[in-house]
N, C-alpha and C positions, 0 to 999 in steps of 0.2 A: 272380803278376803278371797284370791284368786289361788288357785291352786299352783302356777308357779310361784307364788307368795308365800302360802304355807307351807310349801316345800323348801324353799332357800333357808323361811325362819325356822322350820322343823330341824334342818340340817344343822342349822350354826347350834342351838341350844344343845341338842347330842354332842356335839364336835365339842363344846367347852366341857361337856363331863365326860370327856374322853370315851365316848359309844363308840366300838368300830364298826367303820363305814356309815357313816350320821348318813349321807344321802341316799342311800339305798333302804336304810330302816327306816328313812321317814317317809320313802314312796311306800313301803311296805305298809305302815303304819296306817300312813292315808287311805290306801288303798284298804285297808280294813275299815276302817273308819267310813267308806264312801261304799262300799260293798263292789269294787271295780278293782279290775287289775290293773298293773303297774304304767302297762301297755299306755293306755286310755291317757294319763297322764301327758304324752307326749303329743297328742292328737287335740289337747282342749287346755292349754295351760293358762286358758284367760278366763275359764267357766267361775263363777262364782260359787262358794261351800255352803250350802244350806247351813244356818244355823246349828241342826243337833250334829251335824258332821264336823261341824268344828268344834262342839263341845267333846264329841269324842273321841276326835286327832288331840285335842290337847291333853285329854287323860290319858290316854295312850302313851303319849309322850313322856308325860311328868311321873308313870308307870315306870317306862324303860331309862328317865335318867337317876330311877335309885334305885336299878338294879334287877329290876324284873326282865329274864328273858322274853327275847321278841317271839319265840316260839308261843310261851305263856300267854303273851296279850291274846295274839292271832289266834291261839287255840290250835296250830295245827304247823307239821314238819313235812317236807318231802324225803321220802328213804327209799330208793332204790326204783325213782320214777315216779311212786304212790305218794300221796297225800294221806297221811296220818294224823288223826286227834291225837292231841297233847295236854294232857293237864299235871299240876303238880305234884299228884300223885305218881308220877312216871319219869321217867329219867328219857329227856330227849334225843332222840334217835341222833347217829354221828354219820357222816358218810363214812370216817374210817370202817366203821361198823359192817356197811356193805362187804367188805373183806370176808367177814366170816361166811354172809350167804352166799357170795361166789365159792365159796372154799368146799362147799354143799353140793355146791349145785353141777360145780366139775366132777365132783364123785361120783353123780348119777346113782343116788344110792339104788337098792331093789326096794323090794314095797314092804319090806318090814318097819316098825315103828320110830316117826320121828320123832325126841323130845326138846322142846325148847326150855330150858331150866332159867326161871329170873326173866319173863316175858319181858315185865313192864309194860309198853304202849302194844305190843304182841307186834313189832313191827318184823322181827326176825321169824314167827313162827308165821304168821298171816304172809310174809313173801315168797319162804319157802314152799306152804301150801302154792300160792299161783304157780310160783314156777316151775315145780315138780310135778305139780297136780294130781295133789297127792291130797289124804288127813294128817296134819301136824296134830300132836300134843301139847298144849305149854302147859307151866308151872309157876307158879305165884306163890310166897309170901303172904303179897300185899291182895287183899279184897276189892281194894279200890282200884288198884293198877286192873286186875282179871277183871273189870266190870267193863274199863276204857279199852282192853285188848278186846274183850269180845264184841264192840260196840264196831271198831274198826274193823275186823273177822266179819262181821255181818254189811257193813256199809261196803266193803271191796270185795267181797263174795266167795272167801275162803274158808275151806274147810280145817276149822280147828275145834279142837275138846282143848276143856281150859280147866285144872283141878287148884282149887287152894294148898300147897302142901309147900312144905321146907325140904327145898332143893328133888331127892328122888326119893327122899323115903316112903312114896305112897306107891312103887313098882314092886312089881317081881321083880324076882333074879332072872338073867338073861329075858328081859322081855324087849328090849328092844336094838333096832338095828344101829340106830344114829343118835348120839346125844348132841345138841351144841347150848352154848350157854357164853353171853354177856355179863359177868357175874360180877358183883363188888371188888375192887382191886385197891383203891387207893388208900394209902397208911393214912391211920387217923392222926398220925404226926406230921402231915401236909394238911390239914385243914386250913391253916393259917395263910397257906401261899397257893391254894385254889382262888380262881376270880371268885368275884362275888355273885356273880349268874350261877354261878357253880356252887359254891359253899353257902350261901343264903337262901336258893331258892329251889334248886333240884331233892329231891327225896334222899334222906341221908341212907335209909335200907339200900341205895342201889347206889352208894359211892362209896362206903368207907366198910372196910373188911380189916380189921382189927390194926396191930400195932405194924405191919411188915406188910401188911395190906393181901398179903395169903392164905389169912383164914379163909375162905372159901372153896379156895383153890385144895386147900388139907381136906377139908371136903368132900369135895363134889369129886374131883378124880378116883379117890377109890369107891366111890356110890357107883361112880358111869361104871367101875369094871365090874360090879356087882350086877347094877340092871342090864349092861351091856351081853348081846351074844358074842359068840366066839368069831371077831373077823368085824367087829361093829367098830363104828369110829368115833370117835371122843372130838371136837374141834371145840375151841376155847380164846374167847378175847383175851389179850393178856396186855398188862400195861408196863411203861416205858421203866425198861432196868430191869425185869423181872421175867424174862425170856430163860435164861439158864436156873433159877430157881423153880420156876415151875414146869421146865423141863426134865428139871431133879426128881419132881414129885411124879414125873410120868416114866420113870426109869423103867419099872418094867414093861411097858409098853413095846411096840414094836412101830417101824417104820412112821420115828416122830420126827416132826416136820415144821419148822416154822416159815410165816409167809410174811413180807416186807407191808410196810402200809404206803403209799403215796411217797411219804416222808422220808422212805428209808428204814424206818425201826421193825423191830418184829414187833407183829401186833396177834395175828394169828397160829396157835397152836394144835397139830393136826397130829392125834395120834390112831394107834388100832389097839385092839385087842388080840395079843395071841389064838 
C-alpha cells in the first residue's frame, strides 16, 4: 500500500460517512499514523506503509468514521499559533475562541491579576501568559482538564497557577484586575441538534449550562464584579443568539462591548467595572 493509495482510499471511506474534508483528515490521520507531516506526503506518494503504519491509519480511520474528533485521535489542536494537548477531558480549542485572547491582549492590561475561569486544555490562560508575559491564573472544575492545562503550561513554557475551584469562589473580593472565561453556553435543549463530534464526544461540564444555556453566565458575572477591582474587566465567550441576554445580565457594568467573530455574530463580551 503506497501512500498516494491510502490516501485516495482514506479519502473515499470518510467522504461516504459524510467526515468534512475526507482528504485533508486523512493526510492528517496518516500523518499521525506515520509520525510525518502532511508536507512529506507530496514529496513520496509511491513510498510504501510499513505494516504497523497501516494498522494504525486504519484505526484512526474507522475511529473518525463513528464519530470521534480528529483532534481526539491526534491528541493535539493548534490555537493561536501553539500546538495544544487535547484529550477528552477538555473541550477543543476553536479559532473563533482566539477572539477573546485578542480582546485581552488589546487591553494591554497592568500587572494586576489575570483569571482565566473554565481553563479546559488552558489554551486561553497559557496564550495569555506568552503574550502578555505575564502570571495567568486558571480555574477548573474538572481535575482532569487542570492536569492536561498544566501539562501544556509546562511543555510551551508559560507562567500559570492552576486552582480546582467552581468558577471564582476561591478569590477575594477585589483581587483581581482581569477576568476572561470560555464558559458553558449551550441549552441542554440543543443536545439533540449538536453534531456528533460535539454531543458524543467533547465533555458535557464545558458545553451545556442548563435550560437557556445561561446558567453560568447568572454566575460568573456577578462573582467577576465581586473578585473584580474597581476599572477591571470582565470579557466573556458568548454564544449565538445570546448577545443581548447576557448583555442584560452585565447592565450594570460600564462600557459594554461586543466583538463580531469571522462570521459576523457577536461572540465576544467586553465589560468594566465602575
Amino acid at each position: 500500500m503506497t501512500i498516494r493509495t491510502a490516501l485516495a482510499q482514506g479519502a473515499e471511506l470518510l467522504a461516504r460517512e459524510s467526515v468534512g474534508e475526507p482528504r485533508l483528515t486523512a493526510e492528517v490521520l496518516l500523518g499521525h499514523a506515520m509520525h510525518r507531516e502532511r508536507t512529506y506526503f507530496y514529496a513520496h506518494p509511491e513510498q510504501e506503509l510499513r505494516e504497523v503504519e497501516w494498522l494504525h491509519y486504519g484505526r484512526y480511520l474507522d475511529e473518525r468514521m463513528k464519530g470521534k474528533p480528529t483532534q481526539y485521535i491526534v491528541k493535539r489542536q493548534e490555537f493561536y499559533g501553539r500546538e495544544f494537548r487535547v484529550s477528552r477531558d477538555v473541550l477543543i480549542p476553536r479559532p473563533e475562541t482566539e477572539l477573546l485572547v485578542e480582546t485581552i491582549v488589546r487591553l494591554q492590561p497592568g500587572r494586576g491579576n489575570v483569571i482565566d475561569v473554565g481553563t479546559g486544555s488552558g489554551a486561553i490562560a497559557v496564550t495569555l501568559s506568552l503574550e502578555l508575559n505575564r502570571r495567568v491564573i486558571a480555574t477548573d472544575l474538572s481535575f482532569a482538564a487542570l492536569e492536561m492545562a498544566k501539562s501544556n503550561a509546562m511543555r510551551l513554557g508559560a507562567t500559570v497557577a492552576f486552582i480546582q475551584a467552581d468558577l471564582l469562589d476561591c478569590f477575594a473580593d477585589e483581587f483581581a484586575e482581569v477576568v476572561v472565561s470560555n464558559p458553558p453556553y449551550v441549552p441542554a435543549v440543543d443536545r439533540a441538534s449538536l453534531q456528533r463530534e460535539v454531543r458524543d464526544w467533547e465533555p458535557e461540564l464545558a458545553l451545556f449550562a442548563g435550560p437557556s444555556g445561561l446558567c453560568v453566565y447568572e454566575r460568573l458575572i456577578p462573582a467577576a464584579w465581586r473578585v473584580l477591582k474597581s476599572g477591571g474587566y470582565l470579557a466573556l465567550e458568548i454564544g449565538a443568539g445570546q448577545s443581548e441576554a447576557v448583555s442584560a445580565l452585565a447592565a450594570d457594568w460600564r462600557n459594554v462591548q461586543l466583538f463580531p467573530d469571522l462570521a459576523g455574530f457577536p461572540r465576544v463580551l467586553l465589560c468594566q467595572k465602575p
